[in-house]
DSSP file (Angstrom, degrees, kcal/mol; ACC not computed):
  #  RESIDUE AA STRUCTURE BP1 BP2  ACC     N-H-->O    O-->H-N    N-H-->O    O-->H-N    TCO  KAPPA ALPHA  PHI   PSI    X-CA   Y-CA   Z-CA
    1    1 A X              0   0    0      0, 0.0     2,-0.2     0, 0.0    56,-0.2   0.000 360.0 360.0 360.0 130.7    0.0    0.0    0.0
    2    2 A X        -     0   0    0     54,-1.8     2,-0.7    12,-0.1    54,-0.4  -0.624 360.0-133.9-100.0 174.0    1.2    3.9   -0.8
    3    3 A X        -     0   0    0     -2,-0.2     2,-0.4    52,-0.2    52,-0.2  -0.993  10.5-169.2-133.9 117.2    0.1    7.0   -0.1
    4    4 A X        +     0   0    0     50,-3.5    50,-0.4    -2,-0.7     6,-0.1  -0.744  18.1 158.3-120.9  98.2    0.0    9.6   -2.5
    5    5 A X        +     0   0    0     -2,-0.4     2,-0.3     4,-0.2    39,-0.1   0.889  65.6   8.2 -95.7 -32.2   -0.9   13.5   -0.8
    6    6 A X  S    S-     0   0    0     48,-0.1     3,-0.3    37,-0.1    -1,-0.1  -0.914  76.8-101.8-144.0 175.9    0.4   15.9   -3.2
    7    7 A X  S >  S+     0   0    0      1,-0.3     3,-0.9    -2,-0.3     4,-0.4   0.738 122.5  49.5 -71.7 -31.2    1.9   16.3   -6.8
    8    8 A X  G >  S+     0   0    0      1,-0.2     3,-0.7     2,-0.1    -1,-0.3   0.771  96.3  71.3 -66.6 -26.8    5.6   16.6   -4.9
    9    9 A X  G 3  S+     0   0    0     -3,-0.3    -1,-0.2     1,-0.3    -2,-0.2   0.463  78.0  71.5-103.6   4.1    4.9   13.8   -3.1
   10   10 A X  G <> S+     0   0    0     -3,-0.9     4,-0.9     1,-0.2    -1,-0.3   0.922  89.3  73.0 -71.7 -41.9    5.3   11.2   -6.4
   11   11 A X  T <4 S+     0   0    0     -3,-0.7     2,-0.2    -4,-0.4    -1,-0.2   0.370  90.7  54.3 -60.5 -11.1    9.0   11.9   -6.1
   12   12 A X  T >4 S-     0   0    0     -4,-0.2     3,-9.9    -3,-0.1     2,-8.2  -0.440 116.5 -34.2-116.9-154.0    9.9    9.8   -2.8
   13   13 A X  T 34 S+     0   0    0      1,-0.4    -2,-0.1    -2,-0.2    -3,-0.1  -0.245 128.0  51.6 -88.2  50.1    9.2    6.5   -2.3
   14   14 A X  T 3X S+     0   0    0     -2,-8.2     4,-3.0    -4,-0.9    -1,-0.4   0.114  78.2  88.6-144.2  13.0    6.3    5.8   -3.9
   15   15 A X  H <> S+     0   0    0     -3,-9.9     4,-1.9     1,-0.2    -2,-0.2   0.682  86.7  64.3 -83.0  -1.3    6.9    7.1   -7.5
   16   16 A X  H  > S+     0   0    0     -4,-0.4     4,-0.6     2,-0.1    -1,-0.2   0.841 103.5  43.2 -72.0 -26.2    8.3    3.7   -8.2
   17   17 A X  H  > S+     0   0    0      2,-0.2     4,-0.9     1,-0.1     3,-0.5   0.962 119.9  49.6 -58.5 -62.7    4.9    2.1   -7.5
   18   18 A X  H  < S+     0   0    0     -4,-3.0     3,-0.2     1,-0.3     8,-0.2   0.877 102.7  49.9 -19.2 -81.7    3.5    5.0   -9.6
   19   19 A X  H  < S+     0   0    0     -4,-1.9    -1,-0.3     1,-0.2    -2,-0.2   0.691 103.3  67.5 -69.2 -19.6    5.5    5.1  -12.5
   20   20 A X  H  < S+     0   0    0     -4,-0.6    -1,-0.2    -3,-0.5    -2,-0.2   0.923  84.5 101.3 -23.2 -97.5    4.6    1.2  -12.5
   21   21 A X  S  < S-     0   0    0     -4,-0.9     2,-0.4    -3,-0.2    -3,-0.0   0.703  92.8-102.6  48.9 131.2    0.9    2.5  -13.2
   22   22 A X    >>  -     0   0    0     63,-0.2     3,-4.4    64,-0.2     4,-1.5  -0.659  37.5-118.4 -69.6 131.0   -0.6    2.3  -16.9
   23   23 A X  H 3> S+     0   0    0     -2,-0.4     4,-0.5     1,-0.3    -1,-0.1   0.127 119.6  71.2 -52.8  15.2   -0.2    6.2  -18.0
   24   24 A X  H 3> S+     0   0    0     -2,-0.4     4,-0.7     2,-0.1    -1,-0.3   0.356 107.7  34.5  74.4 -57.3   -4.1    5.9  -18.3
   25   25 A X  H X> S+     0   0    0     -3,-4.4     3,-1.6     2,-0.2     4,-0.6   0.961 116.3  58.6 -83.5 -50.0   -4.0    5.8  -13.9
   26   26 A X  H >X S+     0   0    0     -4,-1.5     3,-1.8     1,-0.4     4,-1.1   0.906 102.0  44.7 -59.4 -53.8   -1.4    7.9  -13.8
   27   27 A X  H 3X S+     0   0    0     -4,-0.5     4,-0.9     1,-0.3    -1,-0.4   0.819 121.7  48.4 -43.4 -27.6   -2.8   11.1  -15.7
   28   28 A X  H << S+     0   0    0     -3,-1.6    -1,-0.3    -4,-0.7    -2,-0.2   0.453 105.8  45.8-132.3  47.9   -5.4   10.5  -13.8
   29   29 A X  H << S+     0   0    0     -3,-1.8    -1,-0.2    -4,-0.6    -2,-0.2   0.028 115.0  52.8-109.8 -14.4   -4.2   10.0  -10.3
   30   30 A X  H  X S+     0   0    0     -4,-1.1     4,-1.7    -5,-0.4    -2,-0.2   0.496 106.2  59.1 -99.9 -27.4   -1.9   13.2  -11.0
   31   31 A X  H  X S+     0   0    0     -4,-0.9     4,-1.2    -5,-0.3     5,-0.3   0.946 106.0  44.3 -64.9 -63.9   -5.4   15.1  -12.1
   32   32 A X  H  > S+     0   0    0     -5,-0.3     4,-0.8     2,-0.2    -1,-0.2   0.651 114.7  48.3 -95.2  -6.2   -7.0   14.5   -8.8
   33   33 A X  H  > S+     0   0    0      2,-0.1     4,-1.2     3,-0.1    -1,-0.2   0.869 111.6  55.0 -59.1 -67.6   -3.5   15.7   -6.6
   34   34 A X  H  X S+     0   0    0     -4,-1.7     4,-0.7     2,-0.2    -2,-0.2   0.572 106.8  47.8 -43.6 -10.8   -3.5   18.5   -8.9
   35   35 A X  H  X>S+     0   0    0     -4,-1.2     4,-2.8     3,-0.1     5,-0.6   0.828 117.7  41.5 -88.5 -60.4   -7.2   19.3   -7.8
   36   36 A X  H  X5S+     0   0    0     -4,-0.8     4,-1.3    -5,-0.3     5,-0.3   0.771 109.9  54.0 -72.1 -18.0   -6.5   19.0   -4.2
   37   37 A X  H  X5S+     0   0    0     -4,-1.2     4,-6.3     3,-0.2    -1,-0.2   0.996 113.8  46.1 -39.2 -78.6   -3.2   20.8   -4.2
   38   38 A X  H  <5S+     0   0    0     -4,-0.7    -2,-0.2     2,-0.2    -3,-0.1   0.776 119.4  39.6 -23.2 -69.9   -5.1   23.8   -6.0
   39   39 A X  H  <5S+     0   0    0     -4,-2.8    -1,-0.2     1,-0.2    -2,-0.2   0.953 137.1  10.8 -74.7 -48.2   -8.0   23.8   -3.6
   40   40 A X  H  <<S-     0   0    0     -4,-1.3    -3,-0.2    -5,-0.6    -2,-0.2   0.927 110.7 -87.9 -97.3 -22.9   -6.2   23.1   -0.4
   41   41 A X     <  -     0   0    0     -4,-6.3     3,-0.4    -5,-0.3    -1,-0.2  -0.510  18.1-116.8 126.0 158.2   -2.5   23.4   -0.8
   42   42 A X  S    S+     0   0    0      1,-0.2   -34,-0.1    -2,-0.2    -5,-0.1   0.359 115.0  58.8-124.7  17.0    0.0   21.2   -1.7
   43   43 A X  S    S+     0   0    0     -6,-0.1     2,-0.4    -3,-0.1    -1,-0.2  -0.093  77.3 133.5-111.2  50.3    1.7   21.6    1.9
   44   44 A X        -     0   0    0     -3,-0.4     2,-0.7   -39,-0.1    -3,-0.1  -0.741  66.1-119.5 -88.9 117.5   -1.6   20.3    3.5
   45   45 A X    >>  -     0   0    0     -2,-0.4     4,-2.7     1,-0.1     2,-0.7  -0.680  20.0-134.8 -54.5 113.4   -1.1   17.5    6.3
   46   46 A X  T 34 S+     0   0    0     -2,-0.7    -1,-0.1     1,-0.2     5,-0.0  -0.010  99.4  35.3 -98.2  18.2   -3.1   14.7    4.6
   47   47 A X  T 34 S+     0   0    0     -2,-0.7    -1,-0.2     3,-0.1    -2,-0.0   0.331 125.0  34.5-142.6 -16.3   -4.9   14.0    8.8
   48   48 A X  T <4 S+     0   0    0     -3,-0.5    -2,-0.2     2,-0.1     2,-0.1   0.825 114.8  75.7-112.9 -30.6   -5.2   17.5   10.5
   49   49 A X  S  < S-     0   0    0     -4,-2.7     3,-0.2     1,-0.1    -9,-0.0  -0.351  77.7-117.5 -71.5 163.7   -6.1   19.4    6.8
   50   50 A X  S    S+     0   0    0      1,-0.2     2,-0.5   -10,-0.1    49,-0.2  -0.203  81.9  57.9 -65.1 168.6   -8.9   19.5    4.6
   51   51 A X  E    S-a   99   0A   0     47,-4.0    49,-1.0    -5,-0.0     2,-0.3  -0.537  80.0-124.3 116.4 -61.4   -8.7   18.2    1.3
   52   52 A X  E     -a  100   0A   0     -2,-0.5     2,-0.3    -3,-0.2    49,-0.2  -0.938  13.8-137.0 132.8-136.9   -7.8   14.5    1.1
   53   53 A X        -     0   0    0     47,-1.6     2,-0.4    -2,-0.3   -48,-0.1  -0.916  26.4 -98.5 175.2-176.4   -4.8   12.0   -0.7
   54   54 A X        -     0   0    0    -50,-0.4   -50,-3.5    -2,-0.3     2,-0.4  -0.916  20.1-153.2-116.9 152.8   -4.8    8.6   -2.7
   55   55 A X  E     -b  103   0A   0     47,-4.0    49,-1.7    -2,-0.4   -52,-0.2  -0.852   5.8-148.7-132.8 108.0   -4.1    5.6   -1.6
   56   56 A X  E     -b  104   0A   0    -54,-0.4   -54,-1.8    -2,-0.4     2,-0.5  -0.532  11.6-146.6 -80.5 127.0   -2.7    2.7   -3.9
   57   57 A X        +     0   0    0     47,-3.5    49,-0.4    -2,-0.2     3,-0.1  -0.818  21.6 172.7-108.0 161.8   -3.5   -0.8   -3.0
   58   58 A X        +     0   0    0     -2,-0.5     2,-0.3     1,-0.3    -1,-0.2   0.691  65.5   2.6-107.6 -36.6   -0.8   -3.4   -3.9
   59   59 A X  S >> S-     0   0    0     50,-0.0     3,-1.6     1,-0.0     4,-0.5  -0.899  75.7 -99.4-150.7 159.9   -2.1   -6.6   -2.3
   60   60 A X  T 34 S+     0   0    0      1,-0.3     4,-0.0    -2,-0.3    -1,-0.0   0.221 114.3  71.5 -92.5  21.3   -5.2   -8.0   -0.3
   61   61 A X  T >> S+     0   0    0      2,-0.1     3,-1.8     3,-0.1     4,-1.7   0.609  88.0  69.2 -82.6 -17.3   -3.5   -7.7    3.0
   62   62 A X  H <> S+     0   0    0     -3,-1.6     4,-0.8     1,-0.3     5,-0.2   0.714  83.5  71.4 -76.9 -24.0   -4.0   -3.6    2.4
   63   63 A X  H 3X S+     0   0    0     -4,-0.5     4,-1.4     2,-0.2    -1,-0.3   0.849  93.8  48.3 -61.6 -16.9   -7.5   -4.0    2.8
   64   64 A X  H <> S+     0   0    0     -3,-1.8     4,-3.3     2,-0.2     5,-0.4   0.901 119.8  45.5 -91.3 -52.9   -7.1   -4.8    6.9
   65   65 A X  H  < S+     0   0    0     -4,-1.7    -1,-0.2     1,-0.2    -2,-0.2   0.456  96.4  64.5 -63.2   1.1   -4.8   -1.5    6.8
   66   66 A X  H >X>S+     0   0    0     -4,-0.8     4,-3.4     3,-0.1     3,-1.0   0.793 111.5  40.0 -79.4 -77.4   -7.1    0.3    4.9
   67   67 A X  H 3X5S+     0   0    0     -4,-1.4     4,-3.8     1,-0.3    -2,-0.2   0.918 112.9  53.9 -42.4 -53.2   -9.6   -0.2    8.4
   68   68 A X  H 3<5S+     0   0    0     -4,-3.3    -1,-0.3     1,-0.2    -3,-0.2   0.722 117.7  29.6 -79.2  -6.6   -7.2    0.3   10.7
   69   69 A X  H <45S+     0   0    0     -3,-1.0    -1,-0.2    -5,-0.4    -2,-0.2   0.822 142.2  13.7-110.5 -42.6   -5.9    3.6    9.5
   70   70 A X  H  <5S-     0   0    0     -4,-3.4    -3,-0.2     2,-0.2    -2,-0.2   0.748  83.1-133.3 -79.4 -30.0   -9.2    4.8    8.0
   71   71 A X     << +     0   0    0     -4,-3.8     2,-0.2    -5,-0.9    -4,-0.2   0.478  60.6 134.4  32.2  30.8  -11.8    2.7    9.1
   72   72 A X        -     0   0    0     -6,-0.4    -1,-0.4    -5,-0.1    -2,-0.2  -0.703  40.0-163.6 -64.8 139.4  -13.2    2.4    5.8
   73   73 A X    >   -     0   0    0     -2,-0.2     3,-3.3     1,-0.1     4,-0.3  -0.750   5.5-160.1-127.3  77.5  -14.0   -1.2    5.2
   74   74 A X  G >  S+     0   0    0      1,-0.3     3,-0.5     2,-0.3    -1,-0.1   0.756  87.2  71.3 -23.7 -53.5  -14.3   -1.3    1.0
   75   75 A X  G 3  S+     0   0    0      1,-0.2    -1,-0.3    38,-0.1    38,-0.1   0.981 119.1  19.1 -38.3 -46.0  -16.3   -4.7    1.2
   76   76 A X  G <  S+     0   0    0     -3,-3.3    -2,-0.3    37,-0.1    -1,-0.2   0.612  98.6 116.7-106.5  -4.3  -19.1   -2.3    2.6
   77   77 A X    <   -     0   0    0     -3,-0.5     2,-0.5    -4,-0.3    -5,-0.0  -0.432  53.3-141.4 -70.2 132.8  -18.1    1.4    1.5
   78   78 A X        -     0   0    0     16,-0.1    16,-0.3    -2,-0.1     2,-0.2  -0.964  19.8-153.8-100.8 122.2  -20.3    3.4   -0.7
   79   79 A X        -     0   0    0     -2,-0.5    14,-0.2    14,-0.1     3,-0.0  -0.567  18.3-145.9-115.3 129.8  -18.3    5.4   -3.2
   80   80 A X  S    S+     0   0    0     12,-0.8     2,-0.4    -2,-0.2    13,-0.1   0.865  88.5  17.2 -71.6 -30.3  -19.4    8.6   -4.8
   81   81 A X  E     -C   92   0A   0     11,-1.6    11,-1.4     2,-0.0     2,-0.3  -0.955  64.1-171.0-123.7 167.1  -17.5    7.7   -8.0
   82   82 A X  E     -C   91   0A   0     -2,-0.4    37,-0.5     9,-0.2     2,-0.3  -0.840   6.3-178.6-129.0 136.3  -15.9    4.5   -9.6
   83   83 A X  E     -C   90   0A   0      7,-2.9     7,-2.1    -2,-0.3     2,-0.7  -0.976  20.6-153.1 -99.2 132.5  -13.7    4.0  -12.7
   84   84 A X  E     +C   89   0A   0     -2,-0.3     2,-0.5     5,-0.2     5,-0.2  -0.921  25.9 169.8 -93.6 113.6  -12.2    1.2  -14.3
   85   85 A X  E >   -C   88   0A   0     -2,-0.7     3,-1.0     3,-0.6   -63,-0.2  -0.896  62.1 -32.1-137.9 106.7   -9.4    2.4  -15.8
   86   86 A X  T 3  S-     0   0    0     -2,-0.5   -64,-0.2     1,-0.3   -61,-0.1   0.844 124.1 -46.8  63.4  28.7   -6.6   -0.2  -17.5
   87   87 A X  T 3  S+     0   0    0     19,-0.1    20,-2.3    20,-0.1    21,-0.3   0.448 120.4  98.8  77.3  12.2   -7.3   -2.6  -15.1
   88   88 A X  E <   -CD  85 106A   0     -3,-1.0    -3,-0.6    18,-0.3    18,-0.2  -0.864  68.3-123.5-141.8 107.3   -7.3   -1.0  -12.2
   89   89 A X  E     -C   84   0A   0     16,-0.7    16,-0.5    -2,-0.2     2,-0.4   0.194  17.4-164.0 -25.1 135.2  -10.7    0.6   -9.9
   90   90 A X  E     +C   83   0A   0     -7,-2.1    -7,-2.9    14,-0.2     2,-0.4  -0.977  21.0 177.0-125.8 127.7  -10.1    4.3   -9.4
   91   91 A X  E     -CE  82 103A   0     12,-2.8    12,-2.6    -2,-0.4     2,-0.5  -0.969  19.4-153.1-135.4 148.7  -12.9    4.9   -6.3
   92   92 A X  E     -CE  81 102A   0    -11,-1.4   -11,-1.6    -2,-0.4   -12,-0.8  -0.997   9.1-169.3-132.7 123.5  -13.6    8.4   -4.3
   93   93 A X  E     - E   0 101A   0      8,-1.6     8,-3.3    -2,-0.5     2,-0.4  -0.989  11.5-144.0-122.8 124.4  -14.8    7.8   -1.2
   94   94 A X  E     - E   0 100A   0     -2,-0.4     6,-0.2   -16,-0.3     3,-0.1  -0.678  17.5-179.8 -91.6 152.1  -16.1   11.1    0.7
   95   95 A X  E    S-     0   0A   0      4,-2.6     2,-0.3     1,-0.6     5,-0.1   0.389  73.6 -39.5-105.9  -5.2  -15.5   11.3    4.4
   96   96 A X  E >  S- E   0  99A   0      3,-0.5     3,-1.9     1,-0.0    -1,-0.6  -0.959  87.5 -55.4 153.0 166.9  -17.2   14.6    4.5
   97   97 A X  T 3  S+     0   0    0     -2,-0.3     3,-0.1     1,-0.3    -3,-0.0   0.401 128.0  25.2 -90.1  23.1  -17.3   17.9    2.4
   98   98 A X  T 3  S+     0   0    0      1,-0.1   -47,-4.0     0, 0.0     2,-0.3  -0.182 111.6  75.0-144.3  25.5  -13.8   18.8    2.1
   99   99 A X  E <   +aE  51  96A   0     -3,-1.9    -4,-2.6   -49,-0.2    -3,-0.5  -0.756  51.3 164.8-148.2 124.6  -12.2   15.6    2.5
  100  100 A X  E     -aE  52  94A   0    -49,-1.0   -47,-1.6    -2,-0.3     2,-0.3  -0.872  26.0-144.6-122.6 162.0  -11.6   12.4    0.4
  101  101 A X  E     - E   0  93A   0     -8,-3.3    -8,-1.6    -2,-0.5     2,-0.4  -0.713  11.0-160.0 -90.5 160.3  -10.0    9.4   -0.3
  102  102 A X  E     - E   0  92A   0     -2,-0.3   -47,-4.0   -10,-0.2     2,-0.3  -0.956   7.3-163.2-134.4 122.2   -9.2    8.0   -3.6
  103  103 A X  E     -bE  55  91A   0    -12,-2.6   -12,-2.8    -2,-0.4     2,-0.3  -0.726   4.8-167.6-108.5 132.6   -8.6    4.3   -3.7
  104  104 A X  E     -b   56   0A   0    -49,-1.7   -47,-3.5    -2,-0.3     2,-0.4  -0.949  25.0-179.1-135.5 113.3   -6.6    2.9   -7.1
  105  105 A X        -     0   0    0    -16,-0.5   -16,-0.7    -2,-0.3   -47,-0.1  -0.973  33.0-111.2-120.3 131.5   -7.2   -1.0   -6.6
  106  106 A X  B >>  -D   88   0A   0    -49,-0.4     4,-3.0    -2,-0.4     3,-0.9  -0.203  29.3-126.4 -51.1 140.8   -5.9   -3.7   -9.0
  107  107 A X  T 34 S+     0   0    0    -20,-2.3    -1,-0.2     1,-0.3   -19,-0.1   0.751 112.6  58.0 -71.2  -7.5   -9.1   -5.5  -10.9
  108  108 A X  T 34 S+     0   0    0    -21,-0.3    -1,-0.3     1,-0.1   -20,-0.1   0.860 114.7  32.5 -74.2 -30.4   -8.1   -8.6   -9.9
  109  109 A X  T <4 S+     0   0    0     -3,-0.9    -2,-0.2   -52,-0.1    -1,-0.1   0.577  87.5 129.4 -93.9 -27.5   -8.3   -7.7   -5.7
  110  110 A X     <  -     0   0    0     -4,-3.0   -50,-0.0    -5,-0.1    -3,-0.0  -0.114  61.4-121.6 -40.6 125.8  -11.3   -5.2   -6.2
  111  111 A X     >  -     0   0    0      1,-0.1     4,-1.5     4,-0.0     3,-0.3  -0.319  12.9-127.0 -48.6 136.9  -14.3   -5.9   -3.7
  112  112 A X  H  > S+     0   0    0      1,-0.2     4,-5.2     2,-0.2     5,-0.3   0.941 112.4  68.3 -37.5 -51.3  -17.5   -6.6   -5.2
  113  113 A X  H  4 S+     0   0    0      2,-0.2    -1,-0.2     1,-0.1   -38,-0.1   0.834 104.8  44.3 -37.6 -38.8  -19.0   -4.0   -3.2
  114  114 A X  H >> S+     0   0    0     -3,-0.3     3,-5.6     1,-0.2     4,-0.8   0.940 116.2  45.4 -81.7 -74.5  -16.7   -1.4   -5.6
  115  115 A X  H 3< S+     0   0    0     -4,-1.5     3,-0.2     1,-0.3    -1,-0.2   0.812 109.0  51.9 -52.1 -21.0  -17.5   -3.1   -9.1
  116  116 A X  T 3< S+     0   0    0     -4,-5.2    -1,-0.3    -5,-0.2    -2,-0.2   0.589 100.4  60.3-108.9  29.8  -20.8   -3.4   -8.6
  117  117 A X  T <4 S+     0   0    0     -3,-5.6    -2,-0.2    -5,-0.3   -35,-0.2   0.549  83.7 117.3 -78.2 -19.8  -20.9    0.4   -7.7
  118  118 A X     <  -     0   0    0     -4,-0.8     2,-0.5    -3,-0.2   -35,-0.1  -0.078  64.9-131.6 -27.6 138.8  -19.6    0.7  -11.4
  119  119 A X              0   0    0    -37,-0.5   -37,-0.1     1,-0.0    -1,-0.1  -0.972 360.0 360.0-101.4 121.9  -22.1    2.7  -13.6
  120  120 A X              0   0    0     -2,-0.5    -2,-0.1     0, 0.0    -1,-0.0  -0.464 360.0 360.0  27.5 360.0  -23.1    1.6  -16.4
């Protein structure tokens, strides 16, 4: 699992996961930092600021760390958007009305709950 809070923040130790990423996730995992940079800042502490981060899951052990650090539990979460993009869920989960998560989950590990949130 990574964390990704601002557009600076590709450059340490998780822009190898990243640059992994079909350029398809990446443009648009770099879209939605650049939105929250803009609206909140792009030195915003991603738990005492507004505004929100991504989080890339690698593996289905990231779901139990997913709870404990969020207490979102994705089997059961209802998510304001989902995308399938190049094989991999992009999901926005709101916590509230200035802060979200954005979950980029492989399609093989995705919860039901999220794909059959899909529209159609």
């Amino acid at each position: 699992m990574y964390q990704l809070i601002n557009i600076s923040n590709r450059l340490d130790e998780a822009c190898i996961r990243f640059c992994a990423l079909p350029n398809e996730v990446q443009i648009f995992i770099t879209d939605v930092l650049s939105t929250l940079d803009e609206s909140y800042g792009s030195k915003r502490d991603p738990i005492r600021d507004l505004g929100g981060y991504v989080i890339g899951i690698e593996n289905p052990a990231d779901f139990q760390r997913i709870i404990q650090m969020t207490a979102i539990n994705l089997d059961t979460a209802i998510c304001e958007l989902v995308d399938l993009i190049k094989g991999y869920y992009c999901c926005l989960v709101l916590l509230g009305s200035d802060y979200a998560l954005y979950f980029i989950i492989p399609e093989s590990i995705t919860p039901k709950n999220i794909q059959n949130q899909m529209e159609i």
